[in-house]
N, C-alpha and C positions, 0 to 999 in steps of 0.2 A: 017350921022346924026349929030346932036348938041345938045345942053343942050336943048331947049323947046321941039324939036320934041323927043328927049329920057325923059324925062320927061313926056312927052303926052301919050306916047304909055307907060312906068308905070303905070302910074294912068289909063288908060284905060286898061290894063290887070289885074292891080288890083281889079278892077270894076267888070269886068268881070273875076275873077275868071280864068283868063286866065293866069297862070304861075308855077312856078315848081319850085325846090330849089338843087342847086348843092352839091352832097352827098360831105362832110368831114371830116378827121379825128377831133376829139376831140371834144368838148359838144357843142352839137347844144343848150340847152338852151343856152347857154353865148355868141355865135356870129351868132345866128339867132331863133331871138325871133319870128320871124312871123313863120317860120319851125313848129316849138316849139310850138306855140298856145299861148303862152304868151299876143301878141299884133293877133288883129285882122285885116280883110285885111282891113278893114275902118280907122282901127287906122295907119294901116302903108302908107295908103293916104293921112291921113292927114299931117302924118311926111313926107313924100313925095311932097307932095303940099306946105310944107315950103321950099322947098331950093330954092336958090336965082342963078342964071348962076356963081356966085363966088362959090357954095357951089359945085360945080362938077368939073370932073375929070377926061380923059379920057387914059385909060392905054392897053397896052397889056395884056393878060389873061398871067398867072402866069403859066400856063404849056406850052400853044397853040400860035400859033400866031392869032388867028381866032376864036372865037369872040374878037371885043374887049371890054375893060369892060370900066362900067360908075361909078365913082363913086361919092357919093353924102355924103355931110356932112353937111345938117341945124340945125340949133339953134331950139328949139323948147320947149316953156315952160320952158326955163333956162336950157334944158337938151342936147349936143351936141350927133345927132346922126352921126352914120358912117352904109350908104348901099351902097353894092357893089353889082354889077349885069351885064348881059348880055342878049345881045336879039339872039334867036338860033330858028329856025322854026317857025317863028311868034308868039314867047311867051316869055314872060321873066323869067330869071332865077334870083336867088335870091343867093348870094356867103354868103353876111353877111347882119344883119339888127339886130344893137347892137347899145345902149349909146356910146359914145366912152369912151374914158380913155385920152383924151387930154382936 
């Protein structure tokens, strides 16, 4: 896959309410606001739908070699976010979706 089509299948799992979030140590409010209820799955669309093929990223998973992860950093309303994710049985999973700190 690449930046549009992993992008496309985000926002269409989004959508549909089709995705899951990778359990981890330490506060899920502070590196996964959509987990959290914080942000709603509309609002992390919309942040979603901002990134630009420059704002992605495409990495080995941090434990696995398999999935591998996207990650995404647009601009949005002056606010830099940072989402991290993977697609695993036709659904997406969600690592992080946090402002960033850079």
């Amino acid at each position: 896959m690449g930046f549009k089509s992993d992008k496309a299948k985000v926002l269409e799992d989004l959508e549909n309410l089709n995705f899951d979030h990778e359990a981890r140590s330490g506060r899920i409010e502070e590196e996964n606001l959509l987990a959290a209820g914080v942000i709603s799955p509309e609002e992390a669309a919309e942040i979603v739908a901002q990134s630009r093929g420059n704002d992605y990223e495409l990495r080995p998973h941090h434990q696995v070699k398999y999935p591998p992860v996207w990650i995404l950093t647009p601009l949005v309303k002056g606010t830099n976010w940072y989402v991290k994710g993977y697609f695993l049985a036709d659904q997406t999973w969600f690592i992080s979706f946090h402002p960033s700190n850079s």
